[in-house]
C-alpha positions as CSV (number, residue, x, y, z in Angstrom):
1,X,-33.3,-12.5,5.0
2,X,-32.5,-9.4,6.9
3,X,-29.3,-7.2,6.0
4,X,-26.0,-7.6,8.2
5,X,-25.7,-4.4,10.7
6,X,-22.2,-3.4,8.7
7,X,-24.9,-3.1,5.6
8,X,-27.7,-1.0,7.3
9,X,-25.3,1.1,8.4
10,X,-24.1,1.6,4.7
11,X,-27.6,2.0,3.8
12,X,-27.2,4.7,6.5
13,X,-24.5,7.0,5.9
14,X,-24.5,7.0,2.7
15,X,-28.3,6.9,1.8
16,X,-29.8,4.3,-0.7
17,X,-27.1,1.5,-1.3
18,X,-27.1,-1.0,-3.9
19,X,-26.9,-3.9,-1.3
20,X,-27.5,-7.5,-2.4
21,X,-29.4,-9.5,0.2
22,X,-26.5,-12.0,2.3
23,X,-27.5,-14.8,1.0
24,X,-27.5,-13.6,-2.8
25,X,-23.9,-12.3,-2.3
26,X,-22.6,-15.9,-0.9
27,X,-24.5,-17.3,-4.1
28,X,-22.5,-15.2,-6.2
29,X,-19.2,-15.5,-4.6
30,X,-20.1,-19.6,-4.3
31,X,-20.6,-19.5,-7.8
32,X,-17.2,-17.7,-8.6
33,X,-15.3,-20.6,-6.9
34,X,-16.8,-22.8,-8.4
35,X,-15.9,-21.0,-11.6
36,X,-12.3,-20.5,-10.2
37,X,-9.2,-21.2,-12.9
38,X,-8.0,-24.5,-12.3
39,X,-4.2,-24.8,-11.3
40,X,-3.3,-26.8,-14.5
41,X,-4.4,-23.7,-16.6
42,X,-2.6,-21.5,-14.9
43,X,0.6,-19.9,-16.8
44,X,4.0,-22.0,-15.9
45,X,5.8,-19.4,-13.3
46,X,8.8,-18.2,-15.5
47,X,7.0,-17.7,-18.8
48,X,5.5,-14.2,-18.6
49,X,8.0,-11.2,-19.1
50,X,8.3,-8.7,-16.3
51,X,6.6,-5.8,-16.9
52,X,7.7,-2.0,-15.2
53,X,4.3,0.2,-14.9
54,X,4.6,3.6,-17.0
55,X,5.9,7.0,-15.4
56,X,2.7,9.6,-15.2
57,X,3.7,12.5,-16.1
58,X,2.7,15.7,-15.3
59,X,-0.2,18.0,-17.3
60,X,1.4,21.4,-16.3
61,X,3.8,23.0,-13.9
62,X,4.8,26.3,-12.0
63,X,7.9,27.2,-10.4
64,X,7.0,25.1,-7.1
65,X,4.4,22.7,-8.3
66,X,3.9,20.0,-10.7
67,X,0.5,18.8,-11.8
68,X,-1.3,15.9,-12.6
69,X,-4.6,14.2,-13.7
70,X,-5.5,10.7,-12.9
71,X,-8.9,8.8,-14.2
72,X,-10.1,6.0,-11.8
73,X,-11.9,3.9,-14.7
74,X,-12.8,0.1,-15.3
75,X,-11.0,-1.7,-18.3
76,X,-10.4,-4.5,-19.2
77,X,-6.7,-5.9,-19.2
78,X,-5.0,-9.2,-19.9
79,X,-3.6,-10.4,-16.3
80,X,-3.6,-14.4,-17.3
81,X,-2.6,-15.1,-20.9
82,X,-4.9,-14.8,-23.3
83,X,-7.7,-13.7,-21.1
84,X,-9.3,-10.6,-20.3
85,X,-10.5,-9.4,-16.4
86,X,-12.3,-6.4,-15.6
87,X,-10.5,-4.3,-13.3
88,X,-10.1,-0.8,-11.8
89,X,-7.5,1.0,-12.5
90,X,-5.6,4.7,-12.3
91,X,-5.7,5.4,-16.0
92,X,-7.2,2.2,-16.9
93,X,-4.1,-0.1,-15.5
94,X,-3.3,-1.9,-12.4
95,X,-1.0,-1.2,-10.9
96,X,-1.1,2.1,-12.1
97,X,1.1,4.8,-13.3
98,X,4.2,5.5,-11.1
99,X,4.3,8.9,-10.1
100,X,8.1,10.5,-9.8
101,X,8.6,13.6,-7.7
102,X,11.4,15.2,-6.0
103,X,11.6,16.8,-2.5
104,X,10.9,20.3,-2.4
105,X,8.6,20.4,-5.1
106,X,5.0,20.3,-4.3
107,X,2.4,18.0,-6.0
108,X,-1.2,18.4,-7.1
109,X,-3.0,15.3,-8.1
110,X,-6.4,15.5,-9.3
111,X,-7.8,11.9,-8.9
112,X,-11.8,12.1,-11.3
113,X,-13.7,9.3,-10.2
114,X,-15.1,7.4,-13.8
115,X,-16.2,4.6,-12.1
116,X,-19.3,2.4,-12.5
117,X,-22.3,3.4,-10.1
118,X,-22.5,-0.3,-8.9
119,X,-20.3,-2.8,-8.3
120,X,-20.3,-5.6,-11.3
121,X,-20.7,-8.3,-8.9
122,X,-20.8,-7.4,-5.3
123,X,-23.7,-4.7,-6.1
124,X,-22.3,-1.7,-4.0
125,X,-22.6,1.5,-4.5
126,X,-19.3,2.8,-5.4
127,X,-17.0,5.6,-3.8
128,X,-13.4,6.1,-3.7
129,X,-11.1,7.9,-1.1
130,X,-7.4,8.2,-2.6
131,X,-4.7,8.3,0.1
132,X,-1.0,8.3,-0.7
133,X,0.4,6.3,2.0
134,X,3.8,7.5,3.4
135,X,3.3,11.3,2.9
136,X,2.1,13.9,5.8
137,X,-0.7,15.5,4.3
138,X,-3.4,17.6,5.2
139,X,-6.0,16.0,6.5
140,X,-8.1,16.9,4.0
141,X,-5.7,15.4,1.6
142,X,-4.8,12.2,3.0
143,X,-7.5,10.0,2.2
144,X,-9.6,10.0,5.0
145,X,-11.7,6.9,4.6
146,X,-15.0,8.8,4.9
147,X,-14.1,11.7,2.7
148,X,-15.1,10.1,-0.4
149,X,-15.3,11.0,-3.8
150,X,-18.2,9.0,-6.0
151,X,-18.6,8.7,-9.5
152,X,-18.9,11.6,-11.5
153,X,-17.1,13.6,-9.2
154,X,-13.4,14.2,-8.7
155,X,-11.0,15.8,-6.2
156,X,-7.8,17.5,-6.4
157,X,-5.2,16.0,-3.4
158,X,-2.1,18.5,-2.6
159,X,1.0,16.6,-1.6
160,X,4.0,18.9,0.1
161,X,6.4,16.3,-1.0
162,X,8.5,17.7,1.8
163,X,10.4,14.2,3.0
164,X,13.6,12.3,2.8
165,X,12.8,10.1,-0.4
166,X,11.2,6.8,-0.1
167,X,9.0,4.6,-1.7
168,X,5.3,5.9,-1.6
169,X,2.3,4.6,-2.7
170,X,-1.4,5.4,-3.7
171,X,-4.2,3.3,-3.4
172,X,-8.0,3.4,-2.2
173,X,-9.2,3.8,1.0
174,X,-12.8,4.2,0.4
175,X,-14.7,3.5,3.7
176,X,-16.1,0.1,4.5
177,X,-14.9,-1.3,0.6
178,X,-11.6,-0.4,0.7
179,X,-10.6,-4.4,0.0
180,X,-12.8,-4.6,-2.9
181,X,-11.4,-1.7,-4.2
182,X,-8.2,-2.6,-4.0
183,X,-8.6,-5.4,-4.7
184,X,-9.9,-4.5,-8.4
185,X,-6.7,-2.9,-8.9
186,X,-6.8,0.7,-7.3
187,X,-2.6,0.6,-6.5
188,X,0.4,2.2,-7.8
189,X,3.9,3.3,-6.3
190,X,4.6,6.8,-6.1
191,X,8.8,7.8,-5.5
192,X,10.2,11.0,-3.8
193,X,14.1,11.4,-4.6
194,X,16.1,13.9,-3.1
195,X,19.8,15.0,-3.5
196,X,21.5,12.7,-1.0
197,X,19.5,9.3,-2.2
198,X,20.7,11.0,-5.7
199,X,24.0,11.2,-5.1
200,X,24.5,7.9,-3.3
201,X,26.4,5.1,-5.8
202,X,23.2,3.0,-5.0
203,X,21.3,1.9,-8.2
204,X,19.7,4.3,-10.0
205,X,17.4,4.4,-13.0
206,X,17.1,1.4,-15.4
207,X,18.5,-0.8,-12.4
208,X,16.3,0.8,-9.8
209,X,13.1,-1.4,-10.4
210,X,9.3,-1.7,-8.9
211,X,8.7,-4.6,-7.2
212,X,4.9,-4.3,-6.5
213,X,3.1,-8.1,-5.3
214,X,-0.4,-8.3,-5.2
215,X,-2.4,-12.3,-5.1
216,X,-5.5,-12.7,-7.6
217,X,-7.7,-15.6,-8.0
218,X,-9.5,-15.9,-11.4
219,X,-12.4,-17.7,-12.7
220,X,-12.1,-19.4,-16.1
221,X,-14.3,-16.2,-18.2
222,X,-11.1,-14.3,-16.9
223,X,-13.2,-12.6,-14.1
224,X,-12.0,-12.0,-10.5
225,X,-13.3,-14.2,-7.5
226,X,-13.6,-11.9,-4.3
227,X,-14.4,-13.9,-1.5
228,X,-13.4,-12.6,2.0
229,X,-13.5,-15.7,3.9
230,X,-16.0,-15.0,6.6
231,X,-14.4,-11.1,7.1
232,X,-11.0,-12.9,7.6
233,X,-9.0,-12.1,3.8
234,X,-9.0,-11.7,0.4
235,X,-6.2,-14.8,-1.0
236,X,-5.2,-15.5,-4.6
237,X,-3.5,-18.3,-6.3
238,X,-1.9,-16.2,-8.7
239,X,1.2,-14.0,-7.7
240,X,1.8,-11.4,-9.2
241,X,4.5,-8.7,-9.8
242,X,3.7,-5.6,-11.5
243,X,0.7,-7.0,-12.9
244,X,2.2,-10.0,-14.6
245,X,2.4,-13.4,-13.1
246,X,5.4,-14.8,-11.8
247,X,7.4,-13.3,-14.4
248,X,10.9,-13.2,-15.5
249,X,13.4,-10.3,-15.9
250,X,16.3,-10.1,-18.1
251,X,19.1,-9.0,-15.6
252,X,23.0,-7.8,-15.9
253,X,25.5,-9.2,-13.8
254,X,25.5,-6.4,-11.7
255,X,23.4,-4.6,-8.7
256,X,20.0,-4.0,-9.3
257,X,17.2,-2.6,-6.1
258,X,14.1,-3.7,-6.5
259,X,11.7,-1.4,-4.3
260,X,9.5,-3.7,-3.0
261,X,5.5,-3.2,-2.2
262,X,3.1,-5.8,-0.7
263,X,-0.1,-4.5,-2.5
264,X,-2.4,-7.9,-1.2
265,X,-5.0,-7.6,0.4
266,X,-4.5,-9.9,2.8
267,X,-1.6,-11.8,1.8
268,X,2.1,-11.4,3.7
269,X,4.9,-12.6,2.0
270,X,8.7,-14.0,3.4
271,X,10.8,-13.0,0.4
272,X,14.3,-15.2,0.0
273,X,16.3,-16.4,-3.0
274,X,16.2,-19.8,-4.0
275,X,20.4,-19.6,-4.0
276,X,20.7,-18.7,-0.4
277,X,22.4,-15.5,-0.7
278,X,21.5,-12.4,0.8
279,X,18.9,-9.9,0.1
280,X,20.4,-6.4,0.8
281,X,18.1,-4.2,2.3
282,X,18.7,-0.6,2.3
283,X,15.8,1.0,2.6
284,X,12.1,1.1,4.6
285,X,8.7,2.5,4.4
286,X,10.0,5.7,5.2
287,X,13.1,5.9,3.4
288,X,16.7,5.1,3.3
289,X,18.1,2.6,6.7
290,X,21.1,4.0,8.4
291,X,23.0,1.3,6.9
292,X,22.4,-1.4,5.1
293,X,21.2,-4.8,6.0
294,X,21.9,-8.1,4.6
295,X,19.9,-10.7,5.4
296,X,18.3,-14.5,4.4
297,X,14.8,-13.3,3.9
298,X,12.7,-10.5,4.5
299,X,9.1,-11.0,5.6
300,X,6.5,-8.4,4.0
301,X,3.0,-7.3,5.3
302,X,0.5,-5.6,3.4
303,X,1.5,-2.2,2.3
304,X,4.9,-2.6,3.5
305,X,8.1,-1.3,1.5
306,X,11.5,-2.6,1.2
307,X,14.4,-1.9,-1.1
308,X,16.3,-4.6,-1.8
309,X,19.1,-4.5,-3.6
310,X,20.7,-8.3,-5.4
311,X,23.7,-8.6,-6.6
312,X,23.4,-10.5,-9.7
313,X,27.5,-10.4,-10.1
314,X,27.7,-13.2,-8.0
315,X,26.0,-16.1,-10.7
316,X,27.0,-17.3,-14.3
317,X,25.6,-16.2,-17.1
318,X,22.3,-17.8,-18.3
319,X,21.6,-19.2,-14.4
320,X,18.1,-18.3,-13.5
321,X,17.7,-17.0,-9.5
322,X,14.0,-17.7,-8.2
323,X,12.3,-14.9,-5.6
324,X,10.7,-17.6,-3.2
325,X,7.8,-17.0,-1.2
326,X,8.1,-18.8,2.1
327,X,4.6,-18.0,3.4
328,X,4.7,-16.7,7.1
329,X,1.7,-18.0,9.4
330,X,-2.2,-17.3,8.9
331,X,-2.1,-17.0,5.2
332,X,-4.0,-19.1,3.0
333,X,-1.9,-20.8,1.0
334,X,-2.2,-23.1,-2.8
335,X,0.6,-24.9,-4.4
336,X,1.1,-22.0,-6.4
337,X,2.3,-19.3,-3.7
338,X,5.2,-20.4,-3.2
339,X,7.3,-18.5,-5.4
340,X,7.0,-14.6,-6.7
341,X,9.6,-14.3,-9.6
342,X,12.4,-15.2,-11.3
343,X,16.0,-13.5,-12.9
344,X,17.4,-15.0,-15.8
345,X,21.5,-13.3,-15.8
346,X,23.1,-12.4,-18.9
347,X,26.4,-12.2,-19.2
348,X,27.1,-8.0,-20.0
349,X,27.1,-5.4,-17.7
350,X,26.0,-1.9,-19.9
351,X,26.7,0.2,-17.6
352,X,29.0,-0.3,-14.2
353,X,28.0,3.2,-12.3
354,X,25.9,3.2,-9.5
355,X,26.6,-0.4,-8.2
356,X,27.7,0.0,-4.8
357,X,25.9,-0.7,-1.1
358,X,27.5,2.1,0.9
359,X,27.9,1.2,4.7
360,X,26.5,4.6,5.6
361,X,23.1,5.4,3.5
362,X,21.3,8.0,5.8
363,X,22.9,10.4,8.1
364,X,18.7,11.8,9.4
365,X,18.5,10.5,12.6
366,X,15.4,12.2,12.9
367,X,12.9,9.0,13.8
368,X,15.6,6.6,13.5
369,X,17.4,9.0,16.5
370,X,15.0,8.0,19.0
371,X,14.6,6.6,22.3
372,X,12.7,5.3,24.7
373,X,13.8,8.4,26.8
374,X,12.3,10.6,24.6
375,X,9.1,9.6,24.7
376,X,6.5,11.9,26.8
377,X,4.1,8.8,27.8
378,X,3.1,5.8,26.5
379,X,0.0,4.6,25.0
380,X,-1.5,0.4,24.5
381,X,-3.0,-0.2,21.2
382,X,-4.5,-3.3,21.4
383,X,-6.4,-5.4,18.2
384,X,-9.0,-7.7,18.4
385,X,-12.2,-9.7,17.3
386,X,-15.3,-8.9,19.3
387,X,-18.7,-8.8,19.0
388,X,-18.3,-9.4,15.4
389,X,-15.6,-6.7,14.7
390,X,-11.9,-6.1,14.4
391,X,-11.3,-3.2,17.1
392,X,-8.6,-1.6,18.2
393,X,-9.1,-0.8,22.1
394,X,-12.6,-1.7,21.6
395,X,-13.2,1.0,19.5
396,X,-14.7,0.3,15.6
397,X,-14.7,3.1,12.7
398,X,-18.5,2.7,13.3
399,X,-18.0,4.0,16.8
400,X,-16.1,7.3,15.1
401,X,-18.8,7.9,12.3
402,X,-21.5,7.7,15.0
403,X,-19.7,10.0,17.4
404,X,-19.8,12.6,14.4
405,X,-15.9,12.2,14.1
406,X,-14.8,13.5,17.9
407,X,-14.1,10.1,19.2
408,X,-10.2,9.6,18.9
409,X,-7.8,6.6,20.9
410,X,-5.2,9.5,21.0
411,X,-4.3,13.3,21.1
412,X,-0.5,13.8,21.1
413,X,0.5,17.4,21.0
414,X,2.7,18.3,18.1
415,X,6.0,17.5,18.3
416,X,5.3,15.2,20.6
417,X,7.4,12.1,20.5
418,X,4.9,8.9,22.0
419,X,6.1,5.2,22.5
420,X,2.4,2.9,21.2
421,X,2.6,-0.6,22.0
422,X,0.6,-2.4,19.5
423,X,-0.8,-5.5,20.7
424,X,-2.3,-8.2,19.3
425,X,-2.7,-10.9,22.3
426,X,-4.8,-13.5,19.5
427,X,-3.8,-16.5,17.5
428,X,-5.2,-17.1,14.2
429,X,-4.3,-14.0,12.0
430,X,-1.6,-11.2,12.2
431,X,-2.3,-7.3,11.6
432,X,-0.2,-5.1,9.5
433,X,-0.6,-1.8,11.4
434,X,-0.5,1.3,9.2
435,X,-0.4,4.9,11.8
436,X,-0.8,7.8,8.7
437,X,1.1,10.9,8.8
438,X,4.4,9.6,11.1
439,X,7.1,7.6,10.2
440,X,8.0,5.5,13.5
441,X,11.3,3.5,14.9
442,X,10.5,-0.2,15.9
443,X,11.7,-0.1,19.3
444,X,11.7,-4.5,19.9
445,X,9.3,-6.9,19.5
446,X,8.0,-9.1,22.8
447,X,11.0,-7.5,24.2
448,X,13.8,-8.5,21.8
449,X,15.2,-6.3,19.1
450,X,13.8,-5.8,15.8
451,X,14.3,-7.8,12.9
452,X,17.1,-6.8,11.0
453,X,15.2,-5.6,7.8
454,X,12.9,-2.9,10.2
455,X,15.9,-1.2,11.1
456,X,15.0,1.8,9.1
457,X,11.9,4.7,9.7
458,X,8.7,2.8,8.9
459,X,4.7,3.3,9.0
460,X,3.6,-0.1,8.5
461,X,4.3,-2.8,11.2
462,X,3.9,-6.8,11.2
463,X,2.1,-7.6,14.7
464,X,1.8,-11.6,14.5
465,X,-0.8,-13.6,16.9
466,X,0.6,-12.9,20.3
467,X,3.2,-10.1,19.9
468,X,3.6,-6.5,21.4
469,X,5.4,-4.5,19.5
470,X,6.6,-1.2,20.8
471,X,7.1,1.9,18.3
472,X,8.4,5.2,18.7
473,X,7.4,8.6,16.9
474,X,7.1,12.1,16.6
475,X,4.0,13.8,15.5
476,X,4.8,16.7,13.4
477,X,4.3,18.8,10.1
478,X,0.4,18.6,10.5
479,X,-2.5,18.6,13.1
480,X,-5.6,17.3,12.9
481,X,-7.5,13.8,12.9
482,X,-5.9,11.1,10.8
483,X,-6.0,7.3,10.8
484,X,-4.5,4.1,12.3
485,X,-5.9,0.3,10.9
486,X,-5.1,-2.9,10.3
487,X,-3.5,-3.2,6.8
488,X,-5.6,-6.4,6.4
489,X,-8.1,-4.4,4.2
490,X,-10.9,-7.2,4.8
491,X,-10.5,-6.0,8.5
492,X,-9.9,-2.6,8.1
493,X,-13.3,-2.7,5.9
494,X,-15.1,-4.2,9.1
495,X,-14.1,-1.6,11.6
496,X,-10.0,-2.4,12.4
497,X,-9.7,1.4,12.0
498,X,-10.2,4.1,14.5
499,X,-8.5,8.0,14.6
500,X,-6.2,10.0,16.2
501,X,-6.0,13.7,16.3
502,X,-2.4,15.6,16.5
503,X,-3.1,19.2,18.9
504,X,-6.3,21.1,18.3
505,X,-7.8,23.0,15.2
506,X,-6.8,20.8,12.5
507,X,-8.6,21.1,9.0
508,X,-12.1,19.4,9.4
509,X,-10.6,16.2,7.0
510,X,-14.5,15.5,5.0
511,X,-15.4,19.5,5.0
512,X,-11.3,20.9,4.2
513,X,-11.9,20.1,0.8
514,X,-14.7,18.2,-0.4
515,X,-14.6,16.4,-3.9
516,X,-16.5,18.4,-6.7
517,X,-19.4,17.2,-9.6
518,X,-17.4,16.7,-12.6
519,X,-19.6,20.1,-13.8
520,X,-17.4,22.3,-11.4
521,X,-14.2,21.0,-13.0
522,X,-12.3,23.7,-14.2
523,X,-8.2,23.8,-15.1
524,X,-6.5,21.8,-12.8
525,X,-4.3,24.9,-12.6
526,X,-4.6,28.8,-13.3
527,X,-2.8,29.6,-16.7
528,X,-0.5,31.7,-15.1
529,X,3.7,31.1,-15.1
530,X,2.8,27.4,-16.1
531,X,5.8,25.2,-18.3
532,X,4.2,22.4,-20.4
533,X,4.4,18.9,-18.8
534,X,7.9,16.9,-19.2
535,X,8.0,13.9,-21.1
């Protein structure tokens, strides 16, 4: 049995790997099926409590900076009850801690890789690459999928925090096992506020809620199964939100937003309420919509972000209002998919302030002040299967590692504004495509107008099979090479990622700032004009 190409390439790059021959790895994942939790075990949805993921906070800070430390371990952690499943998690939990900053003040997170060597089950070599999705980093610091950081090393990532707030996130992006990664539980939301989200009546604190969905499958020892049909997707039968599945939250009869993160691998999601009224959505990957939008449902690709805000006013107390899942096309689905969560209203409100929808949310016209006029050209994007790969214009992440890095799809001049149409001319699957460092304006879809719900600055796009979709953006704050892929990690992982580079001279994004042997690990900070952490 000879190894696949995508392995001796591993093998490779990254010198001796800890491959397991094809046909032992299909044993393995085979037998895990077989293994797999049968549905009548599975918790009744509605029964688990809801669970909010804890706020990091930070180990030291200076007049501009706050600090943090992050440990990228294996533990093992009750996701069904009563059983325990190895994962990998950002302090030992998935999803992990939400970090809370504010604009204006810059962050350091230092991310130390405590990983095992080897895989458990699929028998890689291991290596991480963090990348907070949303923020314009430095190259060096946005997770560069080949910039990676193995165990027993660590790396410290600077974030300049310098955005309208929005709803971040950090995750993996490790190069070529980015879904297994993930997958394992290497997710959590990170939140920028500044003083005009702040001083909006929206909800705020205790009513201003993580929604973070992510689909498992689990055999009946408790252990994940990771099977990626053919290169196609990693799919669950067990939803779950903020760890827990299908769970149920305690709610006031008030407002509450919900920021919402699809954390699948592979799965999409059509989010509606089982009472038909509307979900309110006032805010995008990128931050806060112009105005709000209320609408039936909202449909939700990987590592997309919405905040939605419900109105629990509207329903008697003790009535219970189901989050349903209505499954958009090329999804595998199970009898058990088909709803996310569940609100069970009380009949007090504790506290009346912030519980508005304002018509006008945010006046930065910045992206969303774009047009087509703007634009200096116009670039095609197109993704699809061939020759055993996800590409994008025939170009494969394989195609930039042996090109030593040089070989780009694009190089905008910064500050320039581009119109990309992102094609995707196939039937079969949809690709959730994720351009780092800009937020973008969807400009229409097969020529009509956005949905409703994108009508706010994004990085993250649904491209179904068959559609052109036509975004518009400005590349600015940074230069250098960064990434654009296929959200799909399963694809991503086999080459649906290629690079861009913004002017000329950019920091080198593997050489910038390489990670460091845990023996070079000094203070995260000097001890100079430092404030202890807050609480």
């Amino acid at each position: 049995m000879q190894l696949s190409r995508r392995d001796l390439f591993k093998v490779g790059l990254f010198g001796t790997a800890a491959l397991m021959l094809p046909a032992e790895r299909v044993a393995r994942t085979q037998l895990a099926i077989a293994n797999r939790m049968p549905q009548s075990r599975l918790p009744r949805p509605f029964t688990v409590p809801w669970a909010t993921p804890p706020v990091l906070s930070p180990v030291a800070q200076n007049a501009d900076t706050d600090f943090y430390v992050l440990n990228q371990v294996q533990s093992s952690v009750e996701i069904l009850p009563g059983l325990r499943t190895d994962i990998w998690g950002y302090n030992g939990i998935t999803p992990g801690p939400t970090i809370v900053n504010t604009r204006g003040r810059k962050a350091v997170v230092r991310q130390i890789c405590a990983l095992p060597d080897v895989h458990p089950t699929l028998r890689y070599n291991v290596w991480t690459s963090t990348h907070l999705h949303g923020s314009d980093s430095l190259p060096q610091y946005d997770g560069y999928a080949s910039d990676i950081t193995k165990p027993r090393q660590f790396k410290d990532y600077h974030y300049p925090n310098n955005q309208d707030a929005r709803t971040l996130w950090y995750h993996d992006h490790g190069v070529h096992i980015t879904a297994s990664n993930a997958y394992m539980g290497l997710a959590a939301q990170y939140l920028l506020h500044d003083p005009l989200e702040q001083a909006l009546p929206i909800p705020h604190g205790r009513y201003d809620l993580p929604l973070i969905l992510k689909d498992v499958m689990v055999q009946q020892n408790g252990q994940l199964v990771i099977d990626d049909h053919s290169q196609s997707g990693i799919y669950g039968d067990v939803i779950l939100v903020n760890g827990r599945p299908w769970p149920v939250l305690d709610v006031e009869p008030r407002k509450y937003r919900f920021r919402v993160l699809n954390a699948s691998v592979s799965r999409s999601y059509d989010l509606a309420l089982n009472t038909g009224e509307p979900l309110i959505v006032i805010g995008t990957d990128g931050g806060l919509m112009p105005h709000p939008q209320p609408v039936s449902h909202v449909k939700v690709g990987m590592a997309e972000r919405y905040e939605i805000v419900i109105d629990f006013a509207k329903y008697k107390p003790g009535q219970q209002v189901v989050m349903t899942n209505r499954s958009p096309k090329n999804n595998i689905d199970y009898d058990t998919t088909g709803v996310v969560a569940a609100f069970r209203v009380g009949a007090t409100v504790t506290d009346p302030a912030d519980n508005e929808v304002p018509a006008d949310l945010n006046p930065n016209v910045r992206t969303m002040g774009l047009t087509a006029a703007d634009a200096k050209r116009t670039r095609t994007m197109r993704f699809e299967r061939g020759d055993g790969h996800w590409t994008v214009n025939g170009q494969t992440w394989e195609d930039v590692v042996n090109s030593g890095y040089k070989l780009t799809v694009a190089n905008p001049g910064l500050d320039d504004v581009e119109i990309w149409e992102l094609q995707n001319n196939s039937g079969g699957w949809f690709h959730p495509v994720h351009i780092h460092l800009v937020d973008f304006k969807v400009l229409d879809r097969n020529g009509r107008p956005p949905e409703s719900y994108e009508k706010g600055p994004k990085d993250v796009v649904y491209v179904g099979e068959g559609e052109k979709v036509r975004v518009i953006m400005r590349f600015e704050n940074q230069v250098g090479r960064y990434m654009m892929h296929c959200h799909n990690l399963v694809h991503e992982d086999h080459d649906m990622m290629v690079q861009f580079e913004v002017g000329t001279g950019g920091p080198d994004p593997i050489l910038a700032d390489a990670a460091r042997d845990l023996s070079q690990m000094g203070d995260i900070v000097p001890r100079v004009a430092l404030s202890t952490g807050r609480q």
